[in-house]
TORZA-581111 format. One record per atom (N, C-alpha, C): residue in three letters; atom name; z negated, x, y negated. Coordinates in nm, 2 decimals. Example, Ala and Ser with C-alpha at 12.3 -4.5 7.8 and 13.67 -1.06 7.14 Angstrom:
! TORZA-581111
<aa = Ala, at = N, w = -0.78, u = 1.32, v = 0.57>
<aa = Ala, at = CA, w = -0.78, u = 1.23, v = 0.45>
<aa = Ala, at = C, w = -0.78, u = 1.32, v = 0.33>
<aa = Ser, at = N, w = -0.71, u = 1.28, v = 0.22>
<aa = Ser, at = CA, w = -0.71, u = 1.37, v = 0.11>
<aa = Ser, at = C, w = -0.79, u = 1.29, v = 0.00>
***
This chain:
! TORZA-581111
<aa = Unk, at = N, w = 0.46, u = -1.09, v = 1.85>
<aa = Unk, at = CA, w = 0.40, u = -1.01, v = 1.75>
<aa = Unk, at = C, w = 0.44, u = -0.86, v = 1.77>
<aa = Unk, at = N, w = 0.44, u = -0.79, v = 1.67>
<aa = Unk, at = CA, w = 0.48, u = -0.68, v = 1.64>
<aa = Unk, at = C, w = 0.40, u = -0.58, v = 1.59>
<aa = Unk, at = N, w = 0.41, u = -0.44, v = 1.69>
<aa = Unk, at = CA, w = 0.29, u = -0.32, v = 1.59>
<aa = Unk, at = C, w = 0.40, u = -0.28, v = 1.51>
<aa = Unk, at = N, w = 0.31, u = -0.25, v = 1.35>
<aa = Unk, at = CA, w = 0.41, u = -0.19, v = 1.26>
<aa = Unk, at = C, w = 0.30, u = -0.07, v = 1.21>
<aa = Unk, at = N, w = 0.38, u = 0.00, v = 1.13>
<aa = Unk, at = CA, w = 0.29, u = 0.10, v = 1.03>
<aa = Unk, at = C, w = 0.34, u = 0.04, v = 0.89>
<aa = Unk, at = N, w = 0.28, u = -0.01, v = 0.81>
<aa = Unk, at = CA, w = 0.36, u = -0.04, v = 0.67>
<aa = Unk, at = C, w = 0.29, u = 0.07, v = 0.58>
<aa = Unk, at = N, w = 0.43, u = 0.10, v = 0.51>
<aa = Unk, at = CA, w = 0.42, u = 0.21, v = 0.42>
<aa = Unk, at = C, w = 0.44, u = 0.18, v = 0.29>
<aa = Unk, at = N, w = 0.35, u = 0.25, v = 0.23>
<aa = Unk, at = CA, w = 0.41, u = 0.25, v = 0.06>
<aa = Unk, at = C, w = 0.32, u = 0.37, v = -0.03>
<aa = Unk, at = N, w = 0.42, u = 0.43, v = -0.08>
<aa = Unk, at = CA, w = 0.38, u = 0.55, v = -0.19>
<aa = Unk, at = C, w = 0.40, u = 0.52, v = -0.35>
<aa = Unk, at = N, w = 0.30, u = 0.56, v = -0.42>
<aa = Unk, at = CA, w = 0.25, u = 0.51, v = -0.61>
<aa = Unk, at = C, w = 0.31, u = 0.63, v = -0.60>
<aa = Unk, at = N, w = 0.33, u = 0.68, v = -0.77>
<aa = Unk, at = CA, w = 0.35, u = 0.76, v = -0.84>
<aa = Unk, at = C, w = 0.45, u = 0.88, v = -0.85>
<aa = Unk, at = N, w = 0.58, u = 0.82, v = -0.80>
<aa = Unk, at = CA, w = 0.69, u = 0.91, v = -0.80>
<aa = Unk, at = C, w = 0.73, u = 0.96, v = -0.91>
<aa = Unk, at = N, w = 0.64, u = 0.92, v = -1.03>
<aa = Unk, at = CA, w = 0.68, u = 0.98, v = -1.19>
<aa = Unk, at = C, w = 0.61, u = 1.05, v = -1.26>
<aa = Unk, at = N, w = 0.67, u = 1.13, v = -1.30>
<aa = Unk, at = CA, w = 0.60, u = 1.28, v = -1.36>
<aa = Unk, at = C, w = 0.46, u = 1.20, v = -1.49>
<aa = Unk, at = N, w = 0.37, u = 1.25, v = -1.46>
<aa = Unk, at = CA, w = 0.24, u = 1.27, v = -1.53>
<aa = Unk, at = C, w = 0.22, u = 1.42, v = -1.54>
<aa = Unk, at = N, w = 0.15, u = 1.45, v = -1.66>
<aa = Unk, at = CA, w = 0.12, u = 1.58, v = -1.66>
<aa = Unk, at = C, w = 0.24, u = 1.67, v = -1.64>
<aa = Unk, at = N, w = 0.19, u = 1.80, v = -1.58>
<aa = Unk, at = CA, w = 0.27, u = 1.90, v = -1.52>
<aa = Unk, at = C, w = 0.33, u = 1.87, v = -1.40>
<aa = Unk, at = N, w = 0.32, u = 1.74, v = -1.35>
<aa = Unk, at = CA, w = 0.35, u = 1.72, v = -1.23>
<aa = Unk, at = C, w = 0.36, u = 1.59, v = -1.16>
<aa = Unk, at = N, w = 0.37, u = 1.58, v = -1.02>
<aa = Unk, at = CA, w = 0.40, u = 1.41, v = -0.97>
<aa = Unk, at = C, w = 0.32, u = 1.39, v = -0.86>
<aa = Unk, at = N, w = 0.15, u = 1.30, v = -0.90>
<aa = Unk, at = CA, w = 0.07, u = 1.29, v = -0.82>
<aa = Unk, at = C, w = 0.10, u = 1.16, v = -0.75>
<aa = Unk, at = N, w = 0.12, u = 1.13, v = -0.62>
<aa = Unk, at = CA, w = 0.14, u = 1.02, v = -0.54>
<aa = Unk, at = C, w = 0.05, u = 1.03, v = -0.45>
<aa = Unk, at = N, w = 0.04, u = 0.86, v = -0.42>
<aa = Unk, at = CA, w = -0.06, u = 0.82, v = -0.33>
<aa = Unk, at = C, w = -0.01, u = 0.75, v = -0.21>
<aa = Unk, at = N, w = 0.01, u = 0.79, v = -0.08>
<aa = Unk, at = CA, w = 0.05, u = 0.74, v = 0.01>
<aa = Unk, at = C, w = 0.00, u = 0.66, v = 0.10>
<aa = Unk, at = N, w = 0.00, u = 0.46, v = 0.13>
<aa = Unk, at = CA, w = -0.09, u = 0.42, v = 0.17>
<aa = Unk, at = C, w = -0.01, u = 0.36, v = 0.30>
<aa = Unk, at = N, w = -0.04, u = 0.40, v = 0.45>
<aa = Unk, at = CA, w = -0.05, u = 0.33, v = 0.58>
<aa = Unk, at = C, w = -0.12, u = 0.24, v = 0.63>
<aa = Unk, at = N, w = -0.07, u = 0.17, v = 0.65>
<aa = Unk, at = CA, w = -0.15, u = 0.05, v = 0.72>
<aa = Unk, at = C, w = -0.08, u = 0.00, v = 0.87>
<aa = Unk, at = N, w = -0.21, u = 0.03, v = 0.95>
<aa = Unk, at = CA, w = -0.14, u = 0.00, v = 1.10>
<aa = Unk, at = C, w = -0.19, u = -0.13, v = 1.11>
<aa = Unk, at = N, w = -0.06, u = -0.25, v = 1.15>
<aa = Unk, at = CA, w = -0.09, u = -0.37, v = 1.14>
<aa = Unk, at = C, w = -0.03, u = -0.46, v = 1.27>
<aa = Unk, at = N, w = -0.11, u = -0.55, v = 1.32>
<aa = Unk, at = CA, w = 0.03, u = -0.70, v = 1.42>
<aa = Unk, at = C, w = 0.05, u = -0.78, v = 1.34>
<aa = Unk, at = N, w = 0.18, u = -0.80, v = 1.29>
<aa = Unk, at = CA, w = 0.26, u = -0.92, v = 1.29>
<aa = Unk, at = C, w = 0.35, u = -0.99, v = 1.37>
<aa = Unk, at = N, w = 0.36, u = -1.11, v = 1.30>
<aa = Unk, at = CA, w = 0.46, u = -1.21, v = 1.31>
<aa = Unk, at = C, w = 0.56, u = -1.20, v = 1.22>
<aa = Unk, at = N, w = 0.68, u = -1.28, v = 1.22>
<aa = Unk, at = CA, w = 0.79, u = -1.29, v = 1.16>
<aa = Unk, at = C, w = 0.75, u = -1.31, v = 1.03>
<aa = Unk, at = N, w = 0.66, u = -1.38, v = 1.01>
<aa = Unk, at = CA, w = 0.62, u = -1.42, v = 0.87>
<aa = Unk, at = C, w = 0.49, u = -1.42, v = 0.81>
<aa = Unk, at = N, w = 0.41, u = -1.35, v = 0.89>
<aa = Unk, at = CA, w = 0.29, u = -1.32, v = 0.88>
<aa = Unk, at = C, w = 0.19, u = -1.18, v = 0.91>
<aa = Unk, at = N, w = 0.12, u = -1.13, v = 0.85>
<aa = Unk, at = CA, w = 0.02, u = -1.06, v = 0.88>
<aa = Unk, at = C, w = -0.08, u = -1.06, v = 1.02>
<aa = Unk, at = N, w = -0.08, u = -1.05, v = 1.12>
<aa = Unk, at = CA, w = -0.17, u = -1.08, v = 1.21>
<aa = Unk, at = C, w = -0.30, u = -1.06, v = 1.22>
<aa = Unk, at = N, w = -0.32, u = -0.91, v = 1.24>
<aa = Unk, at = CA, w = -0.43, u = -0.80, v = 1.19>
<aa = Unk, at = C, w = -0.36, u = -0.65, v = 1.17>
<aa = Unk, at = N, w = -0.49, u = -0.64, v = 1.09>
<aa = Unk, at = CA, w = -0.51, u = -0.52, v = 1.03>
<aa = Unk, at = C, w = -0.60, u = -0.42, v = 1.14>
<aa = Unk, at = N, w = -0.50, u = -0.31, v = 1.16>
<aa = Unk, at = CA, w = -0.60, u = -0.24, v = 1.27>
<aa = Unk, at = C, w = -0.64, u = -0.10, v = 1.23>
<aa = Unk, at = N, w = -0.61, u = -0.06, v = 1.11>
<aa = Unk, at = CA, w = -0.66, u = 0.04, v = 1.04>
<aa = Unk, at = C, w = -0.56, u = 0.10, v = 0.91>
<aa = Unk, at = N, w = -0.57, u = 0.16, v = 0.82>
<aa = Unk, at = CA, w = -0.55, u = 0.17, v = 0.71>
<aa = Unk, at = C, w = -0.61, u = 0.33, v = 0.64>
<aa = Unk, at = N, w = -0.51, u = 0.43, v = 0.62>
<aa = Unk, at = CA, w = -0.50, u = 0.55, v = 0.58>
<aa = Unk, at = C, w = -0.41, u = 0.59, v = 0.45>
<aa = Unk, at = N, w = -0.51, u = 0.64, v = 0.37>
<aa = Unk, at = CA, w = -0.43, u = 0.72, v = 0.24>
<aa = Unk, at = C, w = -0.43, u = 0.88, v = 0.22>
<aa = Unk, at = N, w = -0.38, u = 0.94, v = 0.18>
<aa = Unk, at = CA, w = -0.28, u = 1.06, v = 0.18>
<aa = Unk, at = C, w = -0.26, u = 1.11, v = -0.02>
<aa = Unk, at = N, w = -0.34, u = 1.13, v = -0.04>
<aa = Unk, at = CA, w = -0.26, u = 1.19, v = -0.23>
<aa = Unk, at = C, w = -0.21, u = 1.32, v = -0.18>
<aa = Unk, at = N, w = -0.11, u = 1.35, v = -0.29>
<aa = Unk, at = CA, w = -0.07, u = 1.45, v = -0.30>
<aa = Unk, at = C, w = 0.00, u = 1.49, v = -0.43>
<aa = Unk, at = N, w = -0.01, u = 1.60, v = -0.48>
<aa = Unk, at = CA, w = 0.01, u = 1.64, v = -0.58>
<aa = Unk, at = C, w = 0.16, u = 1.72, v = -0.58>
<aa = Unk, at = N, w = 0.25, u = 1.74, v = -0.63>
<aa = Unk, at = CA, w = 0.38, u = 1.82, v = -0.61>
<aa = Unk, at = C, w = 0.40, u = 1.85, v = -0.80>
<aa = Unk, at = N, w = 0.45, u = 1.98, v = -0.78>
<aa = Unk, at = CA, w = 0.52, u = 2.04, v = -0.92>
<aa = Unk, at = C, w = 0.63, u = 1.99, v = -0.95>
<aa = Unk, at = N, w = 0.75, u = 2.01, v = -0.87>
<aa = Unk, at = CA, w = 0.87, u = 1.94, v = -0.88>
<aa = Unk, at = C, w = 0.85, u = 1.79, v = -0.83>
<aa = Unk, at = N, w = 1.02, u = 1.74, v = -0.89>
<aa = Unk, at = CA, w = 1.03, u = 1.62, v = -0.88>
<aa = Unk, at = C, w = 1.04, u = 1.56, v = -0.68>
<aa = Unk, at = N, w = 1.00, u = 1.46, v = -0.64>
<aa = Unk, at = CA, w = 0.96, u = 1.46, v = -0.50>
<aa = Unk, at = C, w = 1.12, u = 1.44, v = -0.48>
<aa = Unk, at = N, w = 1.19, u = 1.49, v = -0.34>
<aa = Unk, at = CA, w = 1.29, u = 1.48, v = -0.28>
<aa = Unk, at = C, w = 1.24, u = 1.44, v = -0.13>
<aa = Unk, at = N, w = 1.33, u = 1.34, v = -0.07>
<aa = Unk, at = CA, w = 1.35, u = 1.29, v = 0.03>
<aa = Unk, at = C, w = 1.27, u = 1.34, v = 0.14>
<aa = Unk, at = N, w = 1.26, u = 1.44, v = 0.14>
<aa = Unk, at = CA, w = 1.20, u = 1.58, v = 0.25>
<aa = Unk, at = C, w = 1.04, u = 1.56, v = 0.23>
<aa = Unk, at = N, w = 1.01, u = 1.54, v = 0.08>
<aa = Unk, at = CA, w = 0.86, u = 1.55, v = 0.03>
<aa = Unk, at = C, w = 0.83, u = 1.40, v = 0.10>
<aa = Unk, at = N, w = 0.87, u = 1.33, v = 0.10>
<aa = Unk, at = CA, w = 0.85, u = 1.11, v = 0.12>
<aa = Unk, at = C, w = 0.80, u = 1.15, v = 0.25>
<aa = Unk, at = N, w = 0.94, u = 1.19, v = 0.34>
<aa = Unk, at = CA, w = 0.91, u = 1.18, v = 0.47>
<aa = Unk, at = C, w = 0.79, u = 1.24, v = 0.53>
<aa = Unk, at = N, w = 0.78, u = 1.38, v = 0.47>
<aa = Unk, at = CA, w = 0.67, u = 1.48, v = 0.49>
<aa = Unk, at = C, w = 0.55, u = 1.40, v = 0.46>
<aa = Unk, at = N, w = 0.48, u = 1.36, v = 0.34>
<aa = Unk, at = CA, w = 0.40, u = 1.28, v = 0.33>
<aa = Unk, at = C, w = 0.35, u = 1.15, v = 0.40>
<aa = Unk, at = N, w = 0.44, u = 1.08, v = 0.42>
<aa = Unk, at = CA, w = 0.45, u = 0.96, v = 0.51>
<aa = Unk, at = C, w = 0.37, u = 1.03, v = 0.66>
<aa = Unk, at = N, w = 0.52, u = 1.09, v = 0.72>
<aa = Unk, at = CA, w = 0.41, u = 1.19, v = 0.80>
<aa = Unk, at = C, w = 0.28, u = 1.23, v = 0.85>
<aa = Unk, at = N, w = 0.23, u = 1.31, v = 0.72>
<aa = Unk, at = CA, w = 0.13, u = 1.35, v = 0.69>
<aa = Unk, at = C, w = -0.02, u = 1.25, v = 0.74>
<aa = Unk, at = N, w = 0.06, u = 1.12, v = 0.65>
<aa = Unk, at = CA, w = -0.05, u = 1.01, v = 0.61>
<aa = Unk, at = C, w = -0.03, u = 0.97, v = 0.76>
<aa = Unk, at = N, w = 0.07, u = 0.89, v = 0.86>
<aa = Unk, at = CA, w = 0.08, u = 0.83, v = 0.97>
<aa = Unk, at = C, w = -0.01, u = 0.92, v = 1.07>
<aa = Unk, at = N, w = 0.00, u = 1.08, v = 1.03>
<aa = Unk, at = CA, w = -0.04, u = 1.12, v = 1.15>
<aa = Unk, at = C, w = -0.23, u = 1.08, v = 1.16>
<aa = Unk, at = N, w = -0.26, u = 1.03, v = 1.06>
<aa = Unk, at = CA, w = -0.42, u = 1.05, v = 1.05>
<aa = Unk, at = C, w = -0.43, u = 0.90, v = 1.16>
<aa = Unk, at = N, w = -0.36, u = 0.81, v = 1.16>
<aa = Unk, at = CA, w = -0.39, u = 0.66, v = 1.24>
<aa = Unk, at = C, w = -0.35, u = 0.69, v = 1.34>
<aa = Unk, at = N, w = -0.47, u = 0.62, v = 1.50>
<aa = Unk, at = CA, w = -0.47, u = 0.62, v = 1.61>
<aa = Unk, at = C, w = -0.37, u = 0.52, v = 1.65>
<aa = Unk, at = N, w = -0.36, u = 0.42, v = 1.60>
<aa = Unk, at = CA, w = -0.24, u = 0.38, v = 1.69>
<aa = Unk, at = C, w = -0.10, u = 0.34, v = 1.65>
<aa = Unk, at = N, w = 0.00, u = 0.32, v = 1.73>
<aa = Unk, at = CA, w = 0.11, u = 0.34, v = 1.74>
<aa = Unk, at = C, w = 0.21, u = 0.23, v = 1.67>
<aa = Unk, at = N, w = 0.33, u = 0.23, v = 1.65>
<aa = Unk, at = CA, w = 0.38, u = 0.14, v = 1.58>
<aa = Unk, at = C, w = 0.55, u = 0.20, v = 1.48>
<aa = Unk, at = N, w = 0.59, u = 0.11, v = 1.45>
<aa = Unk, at = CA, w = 0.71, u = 0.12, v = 1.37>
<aa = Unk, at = C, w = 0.67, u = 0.18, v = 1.22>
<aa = Unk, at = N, w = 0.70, u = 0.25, v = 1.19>
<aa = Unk, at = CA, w = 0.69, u = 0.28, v = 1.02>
<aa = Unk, at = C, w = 0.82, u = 0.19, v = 0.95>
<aa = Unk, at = N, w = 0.73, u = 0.14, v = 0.86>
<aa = Unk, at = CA, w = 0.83, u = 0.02, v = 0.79>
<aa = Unk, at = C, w = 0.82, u = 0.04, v = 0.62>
<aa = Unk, at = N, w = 0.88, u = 0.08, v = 0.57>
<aa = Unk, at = CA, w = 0.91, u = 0.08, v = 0.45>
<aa = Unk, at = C, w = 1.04, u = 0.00, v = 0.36>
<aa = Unk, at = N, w = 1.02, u = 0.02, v = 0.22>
<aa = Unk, at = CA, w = 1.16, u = -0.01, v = 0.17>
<aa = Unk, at = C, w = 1.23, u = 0.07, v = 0.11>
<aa = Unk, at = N, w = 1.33, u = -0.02, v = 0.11>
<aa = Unk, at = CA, w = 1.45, u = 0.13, v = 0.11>
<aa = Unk, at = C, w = 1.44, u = 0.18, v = 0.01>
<aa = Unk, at = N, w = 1.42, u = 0.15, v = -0.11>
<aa = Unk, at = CA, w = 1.37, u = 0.26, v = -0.28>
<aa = Unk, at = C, w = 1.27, u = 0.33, v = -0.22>
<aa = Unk, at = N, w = 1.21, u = 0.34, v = -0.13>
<aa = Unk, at = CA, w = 1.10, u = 0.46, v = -0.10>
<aa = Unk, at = C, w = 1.18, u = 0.57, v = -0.10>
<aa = Unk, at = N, w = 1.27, u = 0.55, v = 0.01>
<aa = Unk, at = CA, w = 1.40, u = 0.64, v = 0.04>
<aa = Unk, at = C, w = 1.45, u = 0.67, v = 0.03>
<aa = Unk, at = N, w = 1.47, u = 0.65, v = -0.12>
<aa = Unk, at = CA, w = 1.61, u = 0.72, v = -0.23>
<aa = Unk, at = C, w = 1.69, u = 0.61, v = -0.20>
<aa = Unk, at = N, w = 1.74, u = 0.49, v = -0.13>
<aa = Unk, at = CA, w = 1.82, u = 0.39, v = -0.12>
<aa = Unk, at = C, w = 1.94, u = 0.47, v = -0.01>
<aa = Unk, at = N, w = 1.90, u = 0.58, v = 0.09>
<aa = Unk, at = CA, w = 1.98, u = 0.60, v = 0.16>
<aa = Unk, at = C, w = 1.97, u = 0.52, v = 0.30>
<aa = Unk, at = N, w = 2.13, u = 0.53, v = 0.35>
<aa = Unk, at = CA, w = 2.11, u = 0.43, v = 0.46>
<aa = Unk, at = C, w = 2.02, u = 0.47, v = 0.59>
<aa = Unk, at = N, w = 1.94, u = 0.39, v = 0.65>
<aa = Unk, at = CA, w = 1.85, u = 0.36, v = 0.74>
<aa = Unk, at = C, w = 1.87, u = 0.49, v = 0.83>
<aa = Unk, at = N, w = 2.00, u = 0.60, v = 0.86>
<aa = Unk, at = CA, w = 1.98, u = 0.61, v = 0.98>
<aa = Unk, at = C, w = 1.98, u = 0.78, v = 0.90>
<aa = Unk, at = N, w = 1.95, u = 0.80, v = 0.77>
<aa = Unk, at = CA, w = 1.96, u = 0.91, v = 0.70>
<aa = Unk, at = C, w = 1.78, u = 0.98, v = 0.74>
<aa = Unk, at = N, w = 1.67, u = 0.87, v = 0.64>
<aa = Unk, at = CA, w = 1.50, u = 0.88, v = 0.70>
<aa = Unk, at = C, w = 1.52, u = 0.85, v = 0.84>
<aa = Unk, at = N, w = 1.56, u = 0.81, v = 0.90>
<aa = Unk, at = CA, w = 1.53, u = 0.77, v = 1.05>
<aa = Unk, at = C, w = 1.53, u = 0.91, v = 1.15>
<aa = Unk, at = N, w = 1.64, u = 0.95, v = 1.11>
<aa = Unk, at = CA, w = 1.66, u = 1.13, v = 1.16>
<aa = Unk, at = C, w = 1.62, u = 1.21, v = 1.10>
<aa = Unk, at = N, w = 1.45, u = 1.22, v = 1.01>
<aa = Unk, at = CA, w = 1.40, u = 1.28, v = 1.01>
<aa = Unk, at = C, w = 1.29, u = 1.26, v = 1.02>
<aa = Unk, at = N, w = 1.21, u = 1.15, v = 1.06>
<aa = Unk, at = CA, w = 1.09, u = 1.11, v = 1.18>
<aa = Unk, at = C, w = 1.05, u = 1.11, v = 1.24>
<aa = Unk, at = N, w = 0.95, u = 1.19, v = 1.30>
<aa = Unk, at = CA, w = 0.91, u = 1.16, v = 1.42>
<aa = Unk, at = C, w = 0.86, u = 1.03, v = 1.52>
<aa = Unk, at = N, w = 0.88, u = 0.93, v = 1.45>
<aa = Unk, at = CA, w = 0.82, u = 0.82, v = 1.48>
<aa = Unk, at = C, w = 0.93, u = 0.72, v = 1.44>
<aa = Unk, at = N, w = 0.92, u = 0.61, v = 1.51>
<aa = Unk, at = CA, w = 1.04, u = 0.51, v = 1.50>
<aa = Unk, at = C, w = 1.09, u = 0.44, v = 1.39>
<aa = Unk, at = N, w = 1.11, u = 0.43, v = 1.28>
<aa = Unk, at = CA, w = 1.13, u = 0.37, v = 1.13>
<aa = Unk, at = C, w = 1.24, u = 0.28, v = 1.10>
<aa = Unk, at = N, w = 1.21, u = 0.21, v = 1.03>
<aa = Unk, at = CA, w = 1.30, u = 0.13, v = 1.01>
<aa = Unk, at = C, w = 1.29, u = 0.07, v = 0.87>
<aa = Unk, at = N, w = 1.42, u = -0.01, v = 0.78>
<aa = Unk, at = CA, w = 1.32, u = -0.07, v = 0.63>
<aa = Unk, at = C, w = 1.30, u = -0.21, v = 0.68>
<aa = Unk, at = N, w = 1.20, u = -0.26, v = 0.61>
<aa = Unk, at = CA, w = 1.14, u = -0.40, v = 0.62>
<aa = Unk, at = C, w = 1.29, u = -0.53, v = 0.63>
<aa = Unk, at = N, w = 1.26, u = -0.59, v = 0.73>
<aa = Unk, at = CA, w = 1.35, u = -0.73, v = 0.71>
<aa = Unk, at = C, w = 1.31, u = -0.85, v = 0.71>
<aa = Unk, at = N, w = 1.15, u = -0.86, v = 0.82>
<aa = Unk, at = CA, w = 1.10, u = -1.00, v = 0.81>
<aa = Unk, at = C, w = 1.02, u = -1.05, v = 0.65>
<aa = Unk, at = N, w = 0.97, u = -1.16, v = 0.64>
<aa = Unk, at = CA, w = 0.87, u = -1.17, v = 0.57>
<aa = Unk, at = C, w = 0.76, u = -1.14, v = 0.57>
<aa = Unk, at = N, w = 0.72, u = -1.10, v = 0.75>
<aa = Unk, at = CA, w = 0.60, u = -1.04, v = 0.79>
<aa = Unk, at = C, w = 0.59, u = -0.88, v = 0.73>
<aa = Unk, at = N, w = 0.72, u = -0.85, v = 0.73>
<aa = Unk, at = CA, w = 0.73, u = -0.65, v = 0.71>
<aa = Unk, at = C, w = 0.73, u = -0.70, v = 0.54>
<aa = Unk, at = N, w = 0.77, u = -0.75, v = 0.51>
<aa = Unk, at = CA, w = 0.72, u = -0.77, v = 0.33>
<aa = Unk, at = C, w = 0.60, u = -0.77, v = 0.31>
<aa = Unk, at = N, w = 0.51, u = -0.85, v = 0.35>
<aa = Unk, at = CA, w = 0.43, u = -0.85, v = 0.33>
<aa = Unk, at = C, w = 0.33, u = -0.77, v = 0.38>
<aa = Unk, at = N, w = 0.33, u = -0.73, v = 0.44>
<aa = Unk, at = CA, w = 0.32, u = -0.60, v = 0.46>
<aa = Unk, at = C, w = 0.28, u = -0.46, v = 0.39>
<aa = Unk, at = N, w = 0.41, u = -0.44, v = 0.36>
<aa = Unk, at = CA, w = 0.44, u = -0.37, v = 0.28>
<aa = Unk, at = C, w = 0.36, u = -0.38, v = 0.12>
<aa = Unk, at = N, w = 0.33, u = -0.51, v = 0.05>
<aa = Unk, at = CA, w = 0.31, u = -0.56, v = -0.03>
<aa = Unk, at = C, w = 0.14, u = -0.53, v = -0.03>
<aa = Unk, at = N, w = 0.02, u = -0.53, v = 0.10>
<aa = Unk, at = CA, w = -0.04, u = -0.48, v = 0.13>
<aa = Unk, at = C, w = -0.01, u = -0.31, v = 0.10>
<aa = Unk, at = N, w = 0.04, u = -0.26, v = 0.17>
<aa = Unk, at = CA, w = 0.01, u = -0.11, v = 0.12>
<aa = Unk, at = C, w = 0.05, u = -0.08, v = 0.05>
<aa = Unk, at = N, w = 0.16, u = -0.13, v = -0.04>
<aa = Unk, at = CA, w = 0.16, u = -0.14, v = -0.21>
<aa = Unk, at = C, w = 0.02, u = -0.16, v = -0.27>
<aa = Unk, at = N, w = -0.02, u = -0.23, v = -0.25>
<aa = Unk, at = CA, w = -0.16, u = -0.29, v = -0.36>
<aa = Unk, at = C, w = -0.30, u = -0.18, v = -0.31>
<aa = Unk, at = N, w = -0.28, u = -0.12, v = -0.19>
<aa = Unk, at = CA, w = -0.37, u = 0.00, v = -0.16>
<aa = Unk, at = C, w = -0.34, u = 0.12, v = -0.19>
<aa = Unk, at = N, w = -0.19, u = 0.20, v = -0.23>
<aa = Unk, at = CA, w = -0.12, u = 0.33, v = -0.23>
<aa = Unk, at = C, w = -0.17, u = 0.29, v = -0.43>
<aa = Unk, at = N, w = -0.16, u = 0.16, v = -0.51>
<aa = Unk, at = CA, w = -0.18, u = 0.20, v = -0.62>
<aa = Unk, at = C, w = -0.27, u = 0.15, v = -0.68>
<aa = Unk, at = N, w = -0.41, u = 0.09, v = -0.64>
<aa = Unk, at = CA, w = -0.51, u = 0.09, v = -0.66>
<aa = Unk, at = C, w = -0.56, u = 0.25, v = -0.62>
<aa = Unk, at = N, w = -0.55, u = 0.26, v = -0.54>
<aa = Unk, at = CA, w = -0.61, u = 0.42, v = -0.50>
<aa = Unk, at = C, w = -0.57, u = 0.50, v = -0.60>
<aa = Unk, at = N, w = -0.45, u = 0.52, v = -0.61>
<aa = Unk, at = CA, w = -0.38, u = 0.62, v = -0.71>
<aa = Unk, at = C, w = -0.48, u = 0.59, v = -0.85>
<aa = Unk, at = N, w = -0.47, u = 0.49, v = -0.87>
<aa = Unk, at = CA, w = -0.54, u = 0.46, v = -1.06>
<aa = Unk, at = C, w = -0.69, u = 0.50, v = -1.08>
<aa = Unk, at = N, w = -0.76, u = 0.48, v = -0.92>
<aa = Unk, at = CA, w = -0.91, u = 0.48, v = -0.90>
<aa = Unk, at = C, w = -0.88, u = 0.66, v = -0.91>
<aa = Unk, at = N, w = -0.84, u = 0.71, v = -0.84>
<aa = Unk, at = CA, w = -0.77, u = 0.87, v = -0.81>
<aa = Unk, at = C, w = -0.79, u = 0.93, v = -0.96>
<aa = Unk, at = N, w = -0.69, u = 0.88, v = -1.05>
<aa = Unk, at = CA, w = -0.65, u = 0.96, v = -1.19>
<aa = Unk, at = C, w = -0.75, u = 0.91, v = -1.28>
<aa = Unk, at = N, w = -0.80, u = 0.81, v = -1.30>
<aa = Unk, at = CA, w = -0.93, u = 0.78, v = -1.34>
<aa = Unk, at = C, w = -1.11, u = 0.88, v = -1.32>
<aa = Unk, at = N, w = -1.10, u = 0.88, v = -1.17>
<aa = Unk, at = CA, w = -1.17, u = 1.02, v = -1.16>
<aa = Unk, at = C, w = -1.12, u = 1.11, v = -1.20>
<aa = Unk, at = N, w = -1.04, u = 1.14, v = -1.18>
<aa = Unk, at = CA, w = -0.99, u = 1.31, v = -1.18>
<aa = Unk, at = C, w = -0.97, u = 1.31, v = -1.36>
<aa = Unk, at = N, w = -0.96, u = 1.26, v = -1.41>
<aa = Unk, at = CA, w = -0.99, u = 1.28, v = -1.56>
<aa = Unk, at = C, w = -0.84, u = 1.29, v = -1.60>
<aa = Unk, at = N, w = -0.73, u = 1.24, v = -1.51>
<aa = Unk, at = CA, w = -0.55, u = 1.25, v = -1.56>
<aa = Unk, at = C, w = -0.56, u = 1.12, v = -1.61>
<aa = Unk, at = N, w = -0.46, u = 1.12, v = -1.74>
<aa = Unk, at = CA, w = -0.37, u = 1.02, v = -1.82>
<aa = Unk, at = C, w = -0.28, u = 0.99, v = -1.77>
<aa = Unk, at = N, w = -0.21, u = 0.88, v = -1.70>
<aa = Unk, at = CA, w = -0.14, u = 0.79, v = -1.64>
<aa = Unk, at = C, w = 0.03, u = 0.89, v = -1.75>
<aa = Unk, at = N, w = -0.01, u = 0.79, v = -1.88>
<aa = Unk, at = CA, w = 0.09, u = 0.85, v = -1.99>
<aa = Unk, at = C, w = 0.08, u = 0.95, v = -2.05>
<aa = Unk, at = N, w = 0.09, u = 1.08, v = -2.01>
<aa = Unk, at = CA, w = 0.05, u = 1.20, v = -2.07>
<aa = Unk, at = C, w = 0.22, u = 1.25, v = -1.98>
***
């Protein structure tokens, strides 16, 4: 079994005046093909004027990882990252990263997918923002 951090960020698309995203971590053990446990789980919004560049991802990611106590791989997929190769986000982390390959790191991922945009919708719902505006 494997500590991971699985990552995943909503809202890379301009609403309003701007591009609110929600960045959701989840420190997890897996297996090759499975979820093991969930050892804690942190979200991160952030609001940006301009369109987000590679620097904003990582900085956020960042941001969000730094709030979880324990330790692990940051695992994302590669459209998080603009689809550059692995060792482009990698050298600019402080923490060990890699993109998802098992079915365990899919799913995973698939988890903090379903928490980075549930939160985001619960988020712009309060905050009184239109999705399509």
């Amino acid at each position: 079994m494997w500590d991971i951090i699985a990552v995943d960020i909503s809202g890379r698309h301009r609403i309003k005046d701007g591009y609110y995203m929600v960045c959701a971590a989840a420190a997890l053990k897996i297996s090759a093909s499975h979820i093991e446990k969930i050892k804690q789980v942190k979200i991160q919004p952030r609001w940006l004027q301009e369109a987000p560049r590679l620097v904003d991802i990582v900085q956020l990611i960042e941001d969000t990882v730094a709030q979880i106590e324990f330790k692990g791989t940051i695992v994302t997929e590669k459209g998080d990252m603009y689809n550059e190769p692995q060792w482009v986000p990698d050298s600019m982390f402080t923490l060990a990263f890699k993109y998802q390959e098992s079915i365990g790191e899919r799913r995973a991922i698939e988890l903090a997918h379903h928490i980075s945009l549930s939160t985001r919708n619960l988020l712009l719902t309060e905050l009184n923002i239109e999705a399509g505006q």
